[in-house]
N, CA, C and O atoms as CSV, one atom per row, in Angstrom:
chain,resi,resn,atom,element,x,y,z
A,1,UNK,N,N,-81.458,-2.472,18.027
A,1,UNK,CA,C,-82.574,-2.089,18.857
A,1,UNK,C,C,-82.143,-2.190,20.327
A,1,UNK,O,O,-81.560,-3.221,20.662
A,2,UNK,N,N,-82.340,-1.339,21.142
A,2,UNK,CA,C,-82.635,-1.235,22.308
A,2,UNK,C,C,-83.406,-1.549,23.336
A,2,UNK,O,O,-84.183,-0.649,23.655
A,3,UNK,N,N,-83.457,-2.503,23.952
A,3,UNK,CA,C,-84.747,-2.187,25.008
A,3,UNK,C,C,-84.217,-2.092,26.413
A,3,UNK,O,O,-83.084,-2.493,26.678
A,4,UNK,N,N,-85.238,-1.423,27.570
A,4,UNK,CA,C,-85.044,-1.070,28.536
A,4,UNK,C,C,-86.492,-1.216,29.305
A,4,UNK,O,O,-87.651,-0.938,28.997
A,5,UNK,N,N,-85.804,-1.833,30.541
A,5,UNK,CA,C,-87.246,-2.480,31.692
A,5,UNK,C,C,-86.868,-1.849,33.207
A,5,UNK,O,O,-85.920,-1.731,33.984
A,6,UNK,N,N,-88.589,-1.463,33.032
A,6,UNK,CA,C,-88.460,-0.938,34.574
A,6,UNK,C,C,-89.760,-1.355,35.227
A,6,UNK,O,O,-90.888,-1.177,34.770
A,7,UNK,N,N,-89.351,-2.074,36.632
A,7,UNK,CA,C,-90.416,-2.401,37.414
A,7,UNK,C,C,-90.955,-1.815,39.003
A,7,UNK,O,O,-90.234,-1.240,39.818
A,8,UNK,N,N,-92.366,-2.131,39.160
A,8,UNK,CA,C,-92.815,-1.229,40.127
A,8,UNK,C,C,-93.583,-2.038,40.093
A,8,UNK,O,O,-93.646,-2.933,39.250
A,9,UNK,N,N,-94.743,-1.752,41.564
A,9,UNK,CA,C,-95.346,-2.735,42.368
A,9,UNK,C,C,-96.255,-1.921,43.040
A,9,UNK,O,O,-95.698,-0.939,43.532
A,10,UNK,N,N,-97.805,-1.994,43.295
A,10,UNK,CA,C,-98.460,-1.451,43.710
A,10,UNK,C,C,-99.616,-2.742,43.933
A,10,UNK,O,O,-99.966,-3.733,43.291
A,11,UNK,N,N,-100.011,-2.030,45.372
A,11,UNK,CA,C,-101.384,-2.867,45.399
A,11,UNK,C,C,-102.884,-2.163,45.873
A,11,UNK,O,O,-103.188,-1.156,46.513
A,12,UNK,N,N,-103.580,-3.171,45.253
A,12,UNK,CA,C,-105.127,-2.954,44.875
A,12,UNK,C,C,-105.985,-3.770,44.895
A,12,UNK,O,O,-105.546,-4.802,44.387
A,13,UNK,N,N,-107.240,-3.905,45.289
A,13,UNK,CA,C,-108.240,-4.510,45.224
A,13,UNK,C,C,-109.269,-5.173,44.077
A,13,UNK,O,O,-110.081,-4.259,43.934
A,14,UNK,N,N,-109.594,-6.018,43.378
A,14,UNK,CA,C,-110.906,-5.789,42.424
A,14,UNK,C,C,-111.730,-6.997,42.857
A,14,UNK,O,O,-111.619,-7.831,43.756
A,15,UNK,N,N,-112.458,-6.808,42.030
A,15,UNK,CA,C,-113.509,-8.319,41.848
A,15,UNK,C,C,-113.554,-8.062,40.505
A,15,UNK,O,O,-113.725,-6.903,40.127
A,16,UNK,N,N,-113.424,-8.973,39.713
A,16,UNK,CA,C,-113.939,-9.377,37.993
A,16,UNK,C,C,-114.691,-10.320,37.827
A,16,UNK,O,O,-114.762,-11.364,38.475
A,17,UNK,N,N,-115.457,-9.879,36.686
A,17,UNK,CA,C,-116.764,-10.968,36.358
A,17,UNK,C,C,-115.895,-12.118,35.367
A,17,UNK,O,O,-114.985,-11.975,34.550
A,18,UNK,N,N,-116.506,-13.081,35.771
A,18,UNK,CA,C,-115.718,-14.530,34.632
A,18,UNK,C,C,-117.182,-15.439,34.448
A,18,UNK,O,O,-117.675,-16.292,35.186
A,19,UNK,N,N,-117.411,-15.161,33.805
A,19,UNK,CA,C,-118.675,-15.975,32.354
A,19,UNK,C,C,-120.015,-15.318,33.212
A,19,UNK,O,O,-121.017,-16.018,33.357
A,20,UNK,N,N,-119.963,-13.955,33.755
A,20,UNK,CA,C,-121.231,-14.184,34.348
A,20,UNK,C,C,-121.147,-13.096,35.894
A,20,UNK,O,O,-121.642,-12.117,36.452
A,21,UNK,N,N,-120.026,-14.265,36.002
A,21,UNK,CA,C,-120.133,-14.124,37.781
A,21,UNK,C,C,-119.049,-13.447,38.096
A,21,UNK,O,O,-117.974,-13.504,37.498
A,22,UNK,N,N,-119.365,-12.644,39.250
A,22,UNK,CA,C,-118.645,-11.160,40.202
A,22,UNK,C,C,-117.664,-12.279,41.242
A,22,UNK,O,O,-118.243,-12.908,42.128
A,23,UNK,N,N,-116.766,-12.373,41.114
A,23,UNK,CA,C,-116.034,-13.572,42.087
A,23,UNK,C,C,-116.075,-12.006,43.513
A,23,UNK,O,O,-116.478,-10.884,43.205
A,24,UNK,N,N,-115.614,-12.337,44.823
A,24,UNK,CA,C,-115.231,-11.570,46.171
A,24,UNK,C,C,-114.601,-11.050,45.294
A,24,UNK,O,O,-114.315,-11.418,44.154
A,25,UNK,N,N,-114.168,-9.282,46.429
A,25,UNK,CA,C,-113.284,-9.061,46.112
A,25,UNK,C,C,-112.154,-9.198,47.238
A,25,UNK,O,O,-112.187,-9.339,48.461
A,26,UNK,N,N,-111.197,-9.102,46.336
A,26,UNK,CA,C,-110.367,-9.508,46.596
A,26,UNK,C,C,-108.605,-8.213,46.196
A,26,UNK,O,O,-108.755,-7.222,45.482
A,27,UNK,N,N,-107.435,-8.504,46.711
A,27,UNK,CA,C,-106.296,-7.927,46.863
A,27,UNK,C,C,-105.347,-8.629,46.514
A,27,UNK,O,O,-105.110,-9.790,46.849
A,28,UNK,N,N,-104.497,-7.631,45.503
A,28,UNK,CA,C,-103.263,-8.071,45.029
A,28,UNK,C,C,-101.864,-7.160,45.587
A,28,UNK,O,O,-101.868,-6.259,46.427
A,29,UNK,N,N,-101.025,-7.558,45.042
A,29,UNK,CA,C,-99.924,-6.836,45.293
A,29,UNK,C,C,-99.184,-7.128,43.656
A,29,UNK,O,O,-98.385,-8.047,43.481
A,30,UNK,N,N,-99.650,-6.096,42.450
A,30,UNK,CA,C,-99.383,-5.590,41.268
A,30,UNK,C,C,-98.175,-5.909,40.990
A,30,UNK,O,O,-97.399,-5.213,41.644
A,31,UNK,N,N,-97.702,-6.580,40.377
A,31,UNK,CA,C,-95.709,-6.208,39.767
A,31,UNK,C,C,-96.364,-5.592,37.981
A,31,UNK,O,O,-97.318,-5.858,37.251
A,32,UNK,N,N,-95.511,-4.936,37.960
A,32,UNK,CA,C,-95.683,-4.424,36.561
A,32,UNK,C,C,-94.001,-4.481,35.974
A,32,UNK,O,O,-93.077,-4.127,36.706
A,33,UNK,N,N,-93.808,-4.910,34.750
A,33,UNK,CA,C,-92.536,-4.629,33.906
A,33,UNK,C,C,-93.008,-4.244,33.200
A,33,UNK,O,O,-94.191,-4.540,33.030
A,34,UNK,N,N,-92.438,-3.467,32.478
A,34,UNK,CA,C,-92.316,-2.383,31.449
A,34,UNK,C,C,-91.482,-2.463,30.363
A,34,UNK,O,O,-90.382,-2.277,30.884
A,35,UNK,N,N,-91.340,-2.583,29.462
A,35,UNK,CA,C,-90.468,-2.672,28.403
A,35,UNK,C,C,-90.453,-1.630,27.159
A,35,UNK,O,O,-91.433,-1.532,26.421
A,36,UNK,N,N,-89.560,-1.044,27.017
A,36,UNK,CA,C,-90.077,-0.279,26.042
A,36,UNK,C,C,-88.483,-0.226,25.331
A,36,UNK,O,O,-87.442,-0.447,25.950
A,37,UNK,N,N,-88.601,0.152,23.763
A,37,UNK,CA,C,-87.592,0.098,23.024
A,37,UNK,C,C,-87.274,1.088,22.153
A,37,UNK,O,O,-88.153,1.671,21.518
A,38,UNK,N,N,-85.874,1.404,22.022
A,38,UNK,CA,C,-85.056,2.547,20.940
A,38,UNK,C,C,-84.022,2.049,20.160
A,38,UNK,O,O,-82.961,1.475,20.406
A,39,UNK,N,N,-84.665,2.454,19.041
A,39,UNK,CA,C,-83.623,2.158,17.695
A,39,UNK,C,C,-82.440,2.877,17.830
A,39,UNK,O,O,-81.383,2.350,17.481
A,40,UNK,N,N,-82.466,4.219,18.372
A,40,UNK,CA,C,-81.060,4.466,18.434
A,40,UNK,C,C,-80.969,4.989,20.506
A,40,UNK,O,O,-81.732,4.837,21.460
A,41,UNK,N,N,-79.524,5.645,20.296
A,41,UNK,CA,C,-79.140,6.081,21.814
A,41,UNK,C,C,-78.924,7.876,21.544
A,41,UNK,O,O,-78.716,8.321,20.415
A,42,UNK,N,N,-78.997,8.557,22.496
A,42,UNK,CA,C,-78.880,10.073,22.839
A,42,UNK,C,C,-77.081,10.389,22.655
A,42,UNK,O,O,-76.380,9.498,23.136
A,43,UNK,N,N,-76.515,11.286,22.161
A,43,UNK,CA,C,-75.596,11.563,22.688
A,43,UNK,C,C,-74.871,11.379,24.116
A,43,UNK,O,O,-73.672,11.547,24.339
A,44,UNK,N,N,-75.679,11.070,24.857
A,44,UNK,CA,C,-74.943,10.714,26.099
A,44,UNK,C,C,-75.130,8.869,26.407
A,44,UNK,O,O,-74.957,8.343,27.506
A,45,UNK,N,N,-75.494,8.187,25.203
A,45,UNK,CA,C,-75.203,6.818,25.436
A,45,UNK,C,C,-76.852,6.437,25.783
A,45,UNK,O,O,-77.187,5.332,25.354
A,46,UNK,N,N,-77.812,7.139,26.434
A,46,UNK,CA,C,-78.631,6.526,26.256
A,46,UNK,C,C,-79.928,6.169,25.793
A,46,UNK,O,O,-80.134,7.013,24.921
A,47,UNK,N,N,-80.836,5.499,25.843
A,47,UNK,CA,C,-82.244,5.480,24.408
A,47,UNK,C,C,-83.303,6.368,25.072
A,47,UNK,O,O,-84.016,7.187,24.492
A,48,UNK,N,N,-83.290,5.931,27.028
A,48,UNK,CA,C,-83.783,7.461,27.395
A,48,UNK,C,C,-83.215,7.084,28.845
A,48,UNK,O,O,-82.540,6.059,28.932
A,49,UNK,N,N,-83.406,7.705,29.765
A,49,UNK,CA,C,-83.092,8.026,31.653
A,49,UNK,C,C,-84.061,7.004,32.130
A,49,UNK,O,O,-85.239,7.281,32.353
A,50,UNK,N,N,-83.562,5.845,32.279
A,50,UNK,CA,C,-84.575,5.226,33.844
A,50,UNK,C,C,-85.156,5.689,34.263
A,50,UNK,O,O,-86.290,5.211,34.297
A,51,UNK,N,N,-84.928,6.935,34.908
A,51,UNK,CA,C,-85.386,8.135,35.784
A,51,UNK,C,C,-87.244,8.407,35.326
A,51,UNK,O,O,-88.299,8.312,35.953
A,52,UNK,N,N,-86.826,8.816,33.754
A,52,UNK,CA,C,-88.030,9.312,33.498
A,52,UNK,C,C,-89.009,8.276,32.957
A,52,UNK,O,O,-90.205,8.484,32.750
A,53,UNK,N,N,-88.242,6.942,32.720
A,53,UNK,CA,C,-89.684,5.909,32.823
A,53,UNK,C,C,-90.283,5.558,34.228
A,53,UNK,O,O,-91.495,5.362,34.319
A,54,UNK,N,N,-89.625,5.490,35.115
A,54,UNK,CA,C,-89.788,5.256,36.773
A,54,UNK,C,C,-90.680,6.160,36.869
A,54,UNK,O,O,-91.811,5.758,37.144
A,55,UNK,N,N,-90.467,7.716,36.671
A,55,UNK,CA,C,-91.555,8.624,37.472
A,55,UNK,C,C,-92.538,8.485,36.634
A,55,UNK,O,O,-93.559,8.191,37.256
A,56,UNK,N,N,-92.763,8.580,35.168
A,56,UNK,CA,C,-94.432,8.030,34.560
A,56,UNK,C,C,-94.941,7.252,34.662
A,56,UNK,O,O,-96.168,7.257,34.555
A,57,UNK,N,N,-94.185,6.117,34.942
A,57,UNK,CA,C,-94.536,4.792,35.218
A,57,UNK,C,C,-95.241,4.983,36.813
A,57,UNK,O,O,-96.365,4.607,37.144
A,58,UNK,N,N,-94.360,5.586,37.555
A,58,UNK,CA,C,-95.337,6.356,38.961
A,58,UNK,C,C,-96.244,6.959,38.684
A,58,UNK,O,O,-97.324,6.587,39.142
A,59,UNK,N,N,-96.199,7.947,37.962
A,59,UNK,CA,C,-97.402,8.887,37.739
A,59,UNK,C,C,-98.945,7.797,37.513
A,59,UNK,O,O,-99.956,7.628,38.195
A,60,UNK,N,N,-98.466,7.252,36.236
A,60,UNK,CA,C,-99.673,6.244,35.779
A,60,UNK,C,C,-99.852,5.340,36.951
A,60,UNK,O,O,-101.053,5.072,36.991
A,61,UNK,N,N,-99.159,4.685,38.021
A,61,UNK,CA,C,-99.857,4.022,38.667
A,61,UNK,C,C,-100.654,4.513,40.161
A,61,UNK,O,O,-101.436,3.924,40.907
A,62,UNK,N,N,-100.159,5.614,40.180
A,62,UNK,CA,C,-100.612,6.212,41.260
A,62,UNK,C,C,-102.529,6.567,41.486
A,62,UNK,O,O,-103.237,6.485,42.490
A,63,UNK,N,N,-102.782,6.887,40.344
A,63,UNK,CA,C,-104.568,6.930,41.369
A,63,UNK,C,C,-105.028,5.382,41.031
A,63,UNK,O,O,-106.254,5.327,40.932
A,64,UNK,N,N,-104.286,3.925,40.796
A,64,UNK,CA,C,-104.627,2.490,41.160
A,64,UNK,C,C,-104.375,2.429,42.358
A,64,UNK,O,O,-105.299,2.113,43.108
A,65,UNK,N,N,-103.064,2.708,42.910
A,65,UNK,CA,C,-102.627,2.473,44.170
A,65,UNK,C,C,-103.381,2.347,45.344
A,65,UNK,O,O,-104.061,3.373,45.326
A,66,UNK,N,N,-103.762,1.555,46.625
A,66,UNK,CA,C,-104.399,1.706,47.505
A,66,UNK,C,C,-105.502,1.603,47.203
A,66,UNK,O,O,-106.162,1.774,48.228
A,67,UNK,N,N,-106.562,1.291,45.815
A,67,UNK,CA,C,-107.549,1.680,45.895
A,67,UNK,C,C,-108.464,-0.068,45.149
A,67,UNK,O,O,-108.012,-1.094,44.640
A,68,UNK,N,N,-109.671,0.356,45.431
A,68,UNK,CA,C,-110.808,-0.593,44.661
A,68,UNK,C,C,-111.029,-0.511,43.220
A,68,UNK,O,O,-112.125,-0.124,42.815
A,69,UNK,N,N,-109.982,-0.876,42.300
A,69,UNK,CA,C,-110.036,-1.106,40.957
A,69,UNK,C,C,-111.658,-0.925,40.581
A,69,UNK,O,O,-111.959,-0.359,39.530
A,70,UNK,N,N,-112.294,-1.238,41.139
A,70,UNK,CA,C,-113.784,-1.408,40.211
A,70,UNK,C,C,-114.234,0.030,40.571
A,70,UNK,O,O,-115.140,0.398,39.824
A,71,UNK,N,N,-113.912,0.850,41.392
A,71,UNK,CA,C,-114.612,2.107,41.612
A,71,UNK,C,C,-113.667,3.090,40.928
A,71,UNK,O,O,-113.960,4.278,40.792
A,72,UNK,N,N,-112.268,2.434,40.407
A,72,UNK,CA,C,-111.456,3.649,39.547
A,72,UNK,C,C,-111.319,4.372,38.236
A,72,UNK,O,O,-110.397,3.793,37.662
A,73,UNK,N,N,-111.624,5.034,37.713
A,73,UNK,CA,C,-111.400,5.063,36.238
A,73,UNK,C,C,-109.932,4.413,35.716
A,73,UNK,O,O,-108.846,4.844,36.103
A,74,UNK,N,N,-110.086,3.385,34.842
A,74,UNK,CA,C,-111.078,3.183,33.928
A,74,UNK,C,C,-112.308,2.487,33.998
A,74,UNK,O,O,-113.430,2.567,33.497
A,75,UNK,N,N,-111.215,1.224,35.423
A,75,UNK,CA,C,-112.305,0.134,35.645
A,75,UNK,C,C,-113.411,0.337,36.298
A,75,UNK,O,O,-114.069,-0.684,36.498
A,76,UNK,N,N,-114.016,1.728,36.867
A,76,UNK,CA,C,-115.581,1.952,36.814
A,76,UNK,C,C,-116.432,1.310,35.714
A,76,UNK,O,O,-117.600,1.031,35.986
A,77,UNK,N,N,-115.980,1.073,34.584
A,77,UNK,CA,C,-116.640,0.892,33.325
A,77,UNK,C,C,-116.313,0.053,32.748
A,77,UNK,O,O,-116.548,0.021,31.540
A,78,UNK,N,N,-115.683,-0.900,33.343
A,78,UNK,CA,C,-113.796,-1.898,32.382
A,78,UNK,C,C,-113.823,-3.057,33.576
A,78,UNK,O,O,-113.465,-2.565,34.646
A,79,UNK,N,N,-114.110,-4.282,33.656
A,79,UNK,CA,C,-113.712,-5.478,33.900
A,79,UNK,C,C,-112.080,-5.425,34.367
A,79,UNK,O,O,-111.093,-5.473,33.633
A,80,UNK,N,N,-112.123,-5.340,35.432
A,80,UNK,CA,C,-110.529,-4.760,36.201
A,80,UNK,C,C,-109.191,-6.194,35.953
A,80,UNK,O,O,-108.174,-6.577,36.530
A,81,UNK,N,N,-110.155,-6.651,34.518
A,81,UNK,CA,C,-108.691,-7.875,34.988
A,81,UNK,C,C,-107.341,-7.783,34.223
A,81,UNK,O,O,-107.108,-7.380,33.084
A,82,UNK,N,N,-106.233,-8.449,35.525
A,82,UNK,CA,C,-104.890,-8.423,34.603
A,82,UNK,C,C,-104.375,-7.834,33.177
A,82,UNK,O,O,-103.313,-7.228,33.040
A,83,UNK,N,N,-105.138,-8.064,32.321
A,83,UNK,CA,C,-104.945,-7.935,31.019
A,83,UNK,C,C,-105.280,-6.506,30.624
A,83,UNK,O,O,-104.499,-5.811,29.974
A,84,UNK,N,N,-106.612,-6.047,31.091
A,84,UNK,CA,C,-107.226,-4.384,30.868
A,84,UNK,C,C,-106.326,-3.610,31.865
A,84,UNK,O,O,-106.264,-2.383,31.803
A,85,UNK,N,N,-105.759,-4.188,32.612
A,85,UNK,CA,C,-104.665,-3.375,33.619
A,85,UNK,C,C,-103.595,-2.649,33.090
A,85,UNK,O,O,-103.227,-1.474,33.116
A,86,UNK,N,N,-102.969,-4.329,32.309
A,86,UNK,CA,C,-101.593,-4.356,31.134
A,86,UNK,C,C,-101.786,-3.042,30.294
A,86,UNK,O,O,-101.145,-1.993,30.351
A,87,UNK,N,N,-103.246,-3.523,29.201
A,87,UNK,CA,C,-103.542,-2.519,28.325
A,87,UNK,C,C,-103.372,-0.943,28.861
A,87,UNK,O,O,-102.408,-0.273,28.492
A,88,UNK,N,N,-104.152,-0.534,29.552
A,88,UNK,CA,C,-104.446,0.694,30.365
A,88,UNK,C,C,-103.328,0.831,30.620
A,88,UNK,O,O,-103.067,1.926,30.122
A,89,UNK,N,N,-101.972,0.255,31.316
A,89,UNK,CA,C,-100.440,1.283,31.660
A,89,UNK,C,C,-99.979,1.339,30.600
A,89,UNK,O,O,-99.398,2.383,30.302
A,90,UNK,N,N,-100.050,0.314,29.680
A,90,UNK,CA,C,-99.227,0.642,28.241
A,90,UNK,C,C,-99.958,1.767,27.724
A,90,UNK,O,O,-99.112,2.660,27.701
A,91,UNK,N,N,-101.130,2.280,27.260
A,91,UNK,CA,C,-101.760,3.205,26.504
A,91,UNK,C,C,-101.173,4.396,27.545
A,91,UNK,O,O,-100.092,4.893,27.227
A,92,UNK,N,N,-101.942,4.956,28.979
A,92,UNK,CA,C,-101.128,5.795,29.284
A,92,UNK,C,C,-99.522,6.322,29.162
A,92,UNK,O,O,-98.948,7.350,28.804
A,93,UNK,N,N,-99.067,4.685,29.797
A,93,UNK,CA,C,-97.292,5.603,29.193
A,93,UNK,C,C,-96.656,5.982,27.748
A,93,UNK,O,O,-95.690,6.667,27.410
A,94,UNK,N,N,-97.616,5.243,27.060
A,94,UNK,CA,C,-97.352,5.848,25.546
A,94,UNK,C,C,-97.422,7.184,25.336
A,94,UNK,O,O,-96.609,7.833,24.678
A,95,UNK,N,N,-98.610,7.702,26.015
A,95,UNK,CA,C,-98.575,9.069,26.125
A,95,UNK,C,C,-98.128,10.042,26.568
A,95,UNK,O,O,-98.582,11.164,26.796
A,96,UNK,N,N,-96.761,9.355,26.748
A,96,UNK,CA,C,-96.202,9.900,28.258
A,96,UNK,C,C,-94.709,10.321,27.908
A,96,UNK,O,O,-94.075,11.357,28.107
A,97,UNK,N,N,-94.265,8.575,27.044
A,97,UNK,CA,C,-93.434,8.346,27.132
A,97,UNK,C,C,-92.847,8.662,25.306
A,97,UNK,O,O,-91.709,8.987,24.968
A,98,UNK,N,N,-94.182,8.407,24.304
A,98,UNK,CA,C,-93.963,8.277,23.223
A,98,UNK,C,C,-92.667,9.055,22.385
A,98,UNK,O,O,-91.751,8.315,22.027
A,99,UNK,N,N,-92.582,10.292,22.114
A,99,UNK,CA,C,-91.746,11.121,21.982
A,99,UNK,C,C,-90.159,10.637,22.015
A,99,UNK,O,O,-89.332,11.086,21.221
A,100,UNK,N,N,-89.808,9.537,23.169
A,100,UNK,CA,C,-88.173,9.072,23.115
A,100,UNK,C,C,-88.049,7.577,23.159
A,100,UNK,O,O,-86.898,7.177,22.981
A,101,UNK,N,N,-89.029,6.591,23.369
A,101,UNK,CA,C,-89.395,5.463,23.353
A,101,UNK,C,C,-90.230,4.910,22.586
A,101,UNK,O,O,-90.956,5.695,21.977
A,102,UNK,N,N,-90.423,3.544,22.353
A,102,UNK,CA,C,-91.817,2.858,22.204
A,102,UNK,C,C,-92.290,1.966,23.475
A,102,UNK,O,O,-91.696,1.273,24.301
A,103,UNK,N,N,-93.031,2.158,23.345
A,103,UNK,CA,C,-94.110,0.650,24.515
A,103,UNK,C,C,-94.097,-0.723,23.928
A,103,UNK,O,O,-95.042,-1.146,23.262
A,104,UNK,N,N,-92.791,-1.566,24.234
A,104,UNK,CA,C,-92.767,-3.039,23.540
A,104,UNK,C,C,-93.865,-3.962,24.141
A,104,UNK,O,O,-94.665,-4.651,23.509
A,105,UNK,N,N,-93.708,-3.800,25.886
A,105,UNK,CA,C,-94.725,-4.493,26.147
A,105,UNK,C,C,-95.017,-3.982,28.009
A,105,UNK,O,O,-94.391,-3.310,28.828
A,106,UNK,N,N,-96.310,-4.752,28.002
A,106,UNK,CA,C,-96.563,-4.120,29.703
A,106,UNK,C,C,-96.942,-5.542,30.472
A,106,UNK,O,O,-97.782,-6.072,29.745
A,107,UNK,N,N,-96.727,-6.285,31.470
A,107,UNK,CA,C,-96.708,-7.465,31.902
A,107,UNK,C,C,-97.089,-7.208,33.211
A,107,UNK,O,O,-96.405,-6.512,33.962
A,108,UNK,N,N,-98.319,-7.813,33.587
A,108,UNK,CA,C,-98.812,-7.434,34.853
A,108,UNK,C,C,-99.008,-8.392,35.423
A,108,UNK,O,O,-99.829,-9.178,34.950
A,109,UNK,N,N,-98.250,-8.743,36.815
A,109,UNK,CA,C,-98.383,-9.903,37.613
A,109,UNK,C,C,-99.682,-10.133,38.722
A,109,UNK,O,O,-100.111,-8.979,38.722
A,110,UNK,N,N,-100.322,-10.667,39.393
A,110,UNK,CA,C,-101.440,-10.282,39.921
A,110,UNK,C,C,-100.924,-11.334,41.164
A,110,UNK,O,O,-101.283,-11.014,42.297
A,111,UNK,N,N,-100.184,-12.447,41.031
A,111,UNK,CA,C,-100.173,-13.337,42.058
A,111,UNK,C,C,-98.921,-14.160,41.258
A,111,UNK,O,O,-98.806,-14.261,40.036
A,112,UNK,N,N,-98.249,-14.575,42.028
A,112,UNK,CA,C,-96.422,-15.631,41.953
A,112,UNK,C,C,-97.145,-16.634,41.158
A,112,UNK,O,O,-97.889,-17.528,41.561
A,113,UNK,N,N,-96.695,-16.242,39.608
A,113,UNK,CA,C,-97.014,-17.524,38.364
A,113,UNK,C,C,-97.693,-17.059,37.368
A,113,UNK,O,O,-97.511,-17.365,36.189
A,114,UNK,N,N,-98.825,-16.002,37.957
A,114,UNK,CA,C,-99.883,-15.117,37.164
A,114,UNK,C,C,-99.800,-14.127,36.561
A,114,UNK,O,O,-99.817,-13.127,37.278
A,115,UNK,N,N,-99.695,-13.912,35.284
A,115,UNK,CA,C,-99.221,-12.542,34.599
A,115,UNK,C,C,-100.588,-12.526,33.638
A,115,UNK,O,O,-101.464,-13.364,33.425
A,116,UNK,N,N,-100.396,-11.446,33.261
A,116,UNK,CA,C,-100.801,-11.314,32.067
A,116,UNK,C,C,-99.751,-10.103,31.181
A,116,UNK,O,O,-98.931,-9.417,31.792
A,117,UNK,N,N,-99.911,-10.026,30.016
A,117,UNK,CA,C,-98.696,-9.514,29.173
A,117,UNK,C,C,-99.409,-8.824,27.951
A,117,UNK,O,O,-99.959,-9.367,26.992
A,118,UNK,N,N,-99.211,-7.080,28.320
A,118,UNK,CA,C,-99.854,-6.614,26.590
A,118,UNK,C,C,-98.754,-6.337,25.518
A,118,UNK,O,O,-97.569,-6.215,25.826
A,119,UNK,N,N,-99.119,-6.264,24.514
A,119,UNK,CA,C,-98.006,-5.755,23.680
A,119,UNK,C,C,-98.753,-5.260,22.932
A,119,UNK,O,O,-99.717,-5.887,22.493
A,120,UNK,N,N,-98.424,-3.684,22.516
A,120,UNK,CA,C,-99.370,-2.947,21.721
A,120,UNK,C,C,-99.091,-2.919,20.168
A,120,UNK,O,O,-97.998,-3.356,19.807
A,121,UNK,N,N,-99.840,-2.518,19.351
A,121,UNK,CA,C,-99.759,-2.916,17.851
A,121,UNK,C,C,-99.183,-1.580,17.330
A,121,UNK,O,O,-98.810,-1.424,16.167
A,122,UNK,N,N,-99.142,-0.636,18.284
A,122,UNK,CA,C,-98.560,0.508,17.666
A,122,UNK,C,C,-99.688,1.307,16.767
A,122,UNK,O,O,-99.547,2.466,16.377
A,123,UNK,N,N,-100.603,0.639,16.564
A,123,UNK,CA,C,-101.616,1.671,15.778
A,123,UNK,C,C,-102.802,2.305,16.975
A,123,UNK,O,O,-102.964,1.774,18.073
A,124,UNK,N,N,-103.706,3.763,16.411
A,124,UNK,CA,C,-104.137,3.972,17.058
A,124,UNK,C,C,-104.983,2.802,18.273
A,124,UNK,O,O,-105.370,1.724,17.822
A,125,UNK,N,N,-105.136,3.019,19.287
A,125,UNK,CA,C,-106.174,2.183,20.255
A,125,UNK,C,C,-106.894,2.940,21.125
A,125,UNK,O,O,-106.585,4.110,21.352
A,126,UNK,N,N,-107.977,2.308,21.723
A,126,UNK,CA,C,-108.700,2.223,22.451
A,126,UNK,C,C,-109.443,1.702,23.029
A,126,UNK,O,O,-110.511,1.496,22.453
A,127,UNK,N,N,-109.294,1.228,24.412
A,127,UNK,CA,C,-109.717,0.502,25.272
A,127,UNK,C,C,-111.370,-0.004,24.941
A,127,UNK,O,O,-111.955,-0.752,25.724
């Protein structure tokens, strides 16, 4: 097995509710790793191009970027925390990426110590 990690960093705003309550909002500066894995390699040695997890991995984070998580789709409707973040880049790049990879896991940092970490089951999902 193969795996291959690529990271990127974006920042954004939310407030999340915890038992109740809307804490400020508040601003992060996002780290995301990415992990995703291939049983085998391409004729040219590899399972897929950096290249093309970097730019989906851009693509998907780009309308978070700069913006107020709670006014964005998904999290208009979705509790903007760490974890529904994780979920939400892994499900998009699956869709993205599925075809030459899998999505092992998506690890979203929110603050130095603070992660949260999805790992998808591989069967259908939805948020």
């Amino acid at each position: 097995m193969f795996e291959l990690e690529v990271r990127r960093t974006f920042s954004a705003a939310h407030s999340i509710r915890i038992r109740g309550e809307q804490e400020p909002l508040h601003g992060h500066d996002w780290q995301v790793d990415l992990v995703v894995e291939a049983a085998t390699v391409d004729e040219d040695g590899l399972a897929c191009d950096f290249h093309e997890l970097e730019s989906a991995l851009n693509e998907v984070l780009r309308p978070l970027a700069s913006r107020n998580l709670n006014e964005t789709p998904p999290f208009d409707r979705r509790n903007p925390t760490a974890e529904a973040v994780a979920q939400h880049i892994a499900i998009e790049m699956s869709q993205r990426i599925a075809a030459r990879v899998r999505i092992q896991s998506v690890r979203v940092t929110e603050a130095p110590g603070c992660a949260a970490r999805y790992v998808p089951s591989h069967k259908s999902e939805s948020p």
